[in-house]
C-alpha positions as CSV (number, residue, x, y, z in Angstrom):
1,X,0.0,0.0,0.0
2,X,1.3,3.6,-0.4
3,X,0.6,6.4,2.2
4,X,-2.8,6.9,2.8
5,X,-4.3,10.4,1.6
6,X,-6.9,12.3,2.9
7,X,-8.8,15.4,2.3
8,X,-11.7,17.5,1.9
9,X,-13.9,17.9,-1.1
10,X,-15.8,21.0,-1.5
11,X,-19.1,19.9,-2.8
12,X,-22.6,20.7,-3.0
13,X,-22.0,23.0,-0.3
14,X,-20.2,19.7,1.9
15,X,-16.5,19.6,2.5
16,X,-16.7,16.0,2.2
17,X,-14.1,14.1,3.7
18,X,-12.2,11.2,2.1
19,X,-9.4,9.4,2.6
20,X,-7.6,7.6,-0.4
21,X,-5.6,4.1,-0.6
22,X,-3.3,2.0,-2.7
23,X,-3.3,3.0,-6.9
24,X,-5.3,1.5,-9.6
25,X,-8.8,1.8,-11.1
26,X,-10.9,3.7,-8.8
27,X,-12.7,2.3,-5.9
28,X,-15.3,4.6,-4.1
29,X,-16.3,2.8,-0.8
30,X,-19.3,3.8,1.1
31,X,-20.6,3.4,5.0
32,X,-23.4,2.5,6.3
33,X,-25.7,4.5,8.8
34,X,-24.0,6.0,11.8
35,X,-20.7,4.9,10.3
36,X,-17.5,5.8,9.2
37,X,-13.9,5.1,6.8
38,X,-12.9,3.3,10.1
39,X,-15.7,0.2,9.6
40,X,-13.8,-0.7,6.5
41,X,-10.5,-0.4,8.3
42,X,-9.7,-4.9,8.0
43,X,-11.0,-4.5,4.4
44,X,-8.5,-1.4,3.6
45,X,-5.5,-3.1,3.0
46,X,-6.5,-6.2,0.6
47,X,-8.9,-3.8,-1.5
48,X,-6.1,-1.4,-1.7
49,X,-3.6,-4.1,-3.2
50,X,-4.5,-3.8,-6.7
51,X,-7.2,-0.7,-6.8
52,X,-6.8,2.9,-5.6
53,X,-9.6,2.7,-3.2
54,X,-11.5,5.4,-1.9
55,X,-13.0,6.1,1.0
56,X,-15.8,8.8,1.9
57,X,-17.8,10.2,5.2
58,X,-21.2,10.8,3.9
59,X,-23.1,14.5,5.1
60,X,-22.9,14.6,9.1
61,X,-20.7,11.7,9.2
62,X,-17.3,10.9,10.7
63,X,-15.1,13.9,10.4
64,X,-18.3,15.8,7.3
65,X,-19.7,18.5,9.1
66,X,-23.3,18.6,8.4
67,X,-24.9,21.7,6.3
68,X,-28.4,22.9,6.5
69,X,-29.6,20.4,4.4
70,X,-32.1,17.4,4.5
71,X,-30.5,13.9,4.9
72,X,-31.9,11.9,0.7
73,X,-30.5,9.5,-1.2
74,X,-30.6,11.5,-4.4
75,X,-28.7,14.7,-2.8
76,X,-25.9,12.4,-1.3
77,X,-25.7,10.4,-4.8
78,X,-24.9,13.6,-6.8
79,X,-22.2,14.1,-4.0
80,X,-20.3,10.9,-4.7
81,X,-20.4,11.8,-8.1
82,X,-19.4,15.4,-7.5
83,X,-16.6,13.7,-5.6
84,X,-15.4,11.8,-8.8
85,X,-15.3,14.3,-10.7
86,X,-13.0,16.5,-8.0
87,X,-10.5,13.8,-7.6
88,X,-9.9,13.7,-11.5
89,X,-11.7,10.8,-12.7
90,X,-14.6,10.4,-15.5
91,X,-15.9,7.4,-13.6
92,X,-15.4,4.9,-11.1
93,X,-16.6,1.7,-9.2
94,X,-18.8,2.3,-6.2
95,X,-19.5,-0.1,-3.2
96,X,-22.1,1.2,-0.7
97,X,-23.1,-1.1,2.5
98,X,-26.9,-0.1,4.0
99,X,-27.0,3.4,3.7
100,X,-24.3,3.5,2.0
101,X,-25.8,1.2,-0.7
102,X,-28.7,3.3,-1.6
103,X,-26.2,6.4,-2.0
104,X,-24.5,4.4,-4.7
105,X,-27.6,3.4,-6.1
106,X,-28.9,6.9,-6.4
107,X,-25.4,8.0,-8.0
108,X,-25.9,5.1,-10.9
109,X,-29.4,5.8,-11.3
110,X,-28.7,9.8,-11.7
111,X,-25.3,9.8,-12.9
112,X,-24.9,6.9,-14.9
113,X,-21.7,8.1,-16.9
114,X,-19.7,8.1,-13.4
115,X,-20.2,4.6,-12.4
116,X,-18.5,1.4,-14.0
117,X,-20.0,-1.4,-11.3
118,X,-21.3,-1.7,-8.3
119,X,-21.5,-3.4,-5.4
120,X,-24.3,-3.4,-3.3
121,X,-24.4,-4.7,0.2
122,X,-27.6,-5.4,2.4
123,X,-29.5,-2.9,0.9
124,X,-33.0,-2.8,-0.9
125,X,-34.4,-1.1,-4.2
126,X,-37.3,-0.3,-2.1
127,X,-38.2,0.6,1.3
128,X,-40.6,-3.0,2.0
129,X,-37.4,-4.7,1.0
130,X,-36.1,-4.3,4.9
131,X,-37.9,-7.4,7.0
132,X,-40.8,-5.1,9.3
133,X,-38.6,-5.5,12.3
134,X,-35.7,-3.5,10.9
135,X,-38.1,-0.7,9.4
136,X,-39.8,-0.6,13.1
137,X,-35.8,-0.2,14.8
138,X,-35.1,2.9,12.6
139,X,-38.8,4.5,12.7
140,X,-37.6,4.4,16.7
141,X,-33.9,5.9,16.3
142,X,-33.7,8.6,18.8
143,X,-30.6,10.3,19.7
144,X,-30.7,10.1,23.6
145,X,-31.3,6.3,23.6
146,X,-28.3,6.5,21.1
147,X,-26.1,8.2,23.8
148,X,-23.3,6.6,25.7
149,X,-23.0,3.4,22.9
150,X,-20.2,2.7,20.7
151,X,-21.9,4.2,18.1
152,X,-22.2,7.4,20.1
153,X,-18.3,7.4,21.2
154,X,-17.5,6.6,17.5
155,X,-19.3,10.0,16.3
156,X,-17.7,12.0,19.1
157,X,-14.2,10.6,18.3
158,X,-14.4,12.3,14.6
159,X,-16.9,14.5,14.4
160,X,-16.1,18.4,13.7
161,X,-19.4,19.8,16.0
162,X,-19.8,16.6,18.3
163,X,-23.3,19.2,19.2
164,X,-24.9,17.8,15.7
165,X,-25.1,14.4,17.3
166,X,-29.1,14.6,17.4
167,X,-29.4,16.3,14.3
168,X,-27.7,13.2,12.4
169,X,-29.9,11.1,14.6
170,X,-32.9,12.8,13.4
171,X,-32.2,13.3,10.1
172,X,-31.7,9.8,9.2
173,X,-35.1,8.6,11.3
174,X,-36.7,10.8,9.1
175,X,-34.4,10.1,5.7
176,X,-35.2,5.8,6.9
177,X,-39.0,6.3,7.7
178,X,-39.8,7.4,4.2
179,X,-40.8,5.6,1.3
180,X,-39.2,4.9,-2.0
181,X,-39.1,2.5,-4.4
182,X,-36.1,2.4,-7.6
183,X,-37.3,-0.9,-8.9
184,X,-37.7,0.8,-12.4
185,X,-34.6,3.1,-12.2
186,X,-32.8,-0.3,-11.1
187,X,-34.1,-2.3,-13.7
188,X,-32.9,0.6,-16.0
189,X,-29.0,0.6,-15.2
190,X,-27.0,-0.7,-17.0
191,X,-23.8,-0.9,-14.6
192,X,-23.1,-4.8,-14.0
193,X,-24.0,-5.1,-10.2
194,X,-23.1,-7.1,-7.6
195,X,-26.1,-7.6,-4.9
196,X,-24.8,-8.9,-1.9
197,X,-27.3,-10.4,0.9
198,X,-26.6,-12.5,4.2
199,X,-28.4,-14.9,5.0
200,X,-29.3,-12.8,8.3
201,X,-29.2,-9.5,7.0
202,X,-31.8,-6.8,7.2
203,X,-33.0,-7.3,4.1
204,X,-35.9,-9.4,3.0
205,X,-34.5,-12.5,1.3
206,X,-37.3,-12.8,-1.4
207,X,-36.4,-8.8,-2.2
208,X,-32.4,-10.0,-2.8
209,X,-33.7,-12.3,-5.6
């Protein structure tokens, strides 16, 4: 691996920041909810071998300082691809897990020229694709029941205004408790795709196939 970079792309009004490993075709690599680059830290060093994989906190996320914005698949989507096109490259692959999954949906469905694959990791085309129980856990998410967990110490460790804790709690209960459905954008990409489902994941097995 070479030295890890890291910066801070100015876009959409974000200064989103990413960290960059290894060399090779480009790799964007995206959390989950609540996340950040440091979930991916065993991955890191394999993916980084032969790619030049890239890393990114998502809006109000690890060391990304929130803006006055809404939390939306769609507005974090044009992000990653705004990001793309900042570090120099006319497209890239892009590997999103949960959250971060329907981020790299939105950024093949509405910027098709920036993605070569993907790689999707327990996430759904459609809101019903989560199993009830899982849609019930993040109607409920609620910043103070959030406090004091590892979750909670994670964000503090990072985050640039450690005060905006309850705003990225509440932003993604109300980002997870609304509907959607992509099935026709999804069915319309023509990125090969990788879905990736466990067998005791979150999402709806029947939905995977």
């Amino acid at each position: 691996m070479t030295d890890t970079q890291t910066g801070y792309a100015p876009v959409n009004g974000l200064e989103m920041y990413y960290e960059v490993h290894g060399e090779g075709e480009p790799l964007v690599v995206l959390h989950g909810g609540f996340g950040a680059v440091g979930m991916f830290a065993r991955l890191l060093p394999a993916l980084a071998e032969t790619r030049q994989v890239i890393v990114v906190e998502l809006q109000s996320h690890g060391h990304t300082a929130d803006i006055d914005r809404p939390f939306s698949f769609e507005f974090m989507g044009d992000d990653i691809a705004a990001l793309i096109s900042h570090l120099g490259h006319e497209r890239a692959d892009v590997s999103g897990y949960s959250l971060g999954g329907g981020v790299a949906l939105q950024t093949a469905i509405r910027h098709p020229a920036k993605v070569r694959k993907l790689v999707i990791v327990s996430t759904p085309c459609k809101r019903d694709g989560w199993y009830p129980e899982v849609l019930a856990g993040m109607e409920s998410i609620r910043a103070e029941e959030m406090a004091d967990t590892f979750i909670h110490d994670a964000y503090l460790e990072t985050a640039p205004n450690p005060e905006d804790w309850t705003k990225l709690a509440d932003k993604s209960r109300r980002l997870l408790s609304e509907d959607y459905d992509w099935s026709e954008d999804v069915a319309a990409m023509e990125a090969p795709t990788m879905i990736v489902v466990g067998d005791a994941d979150g999402v709806r097995t029947a939905h995977a196939v």
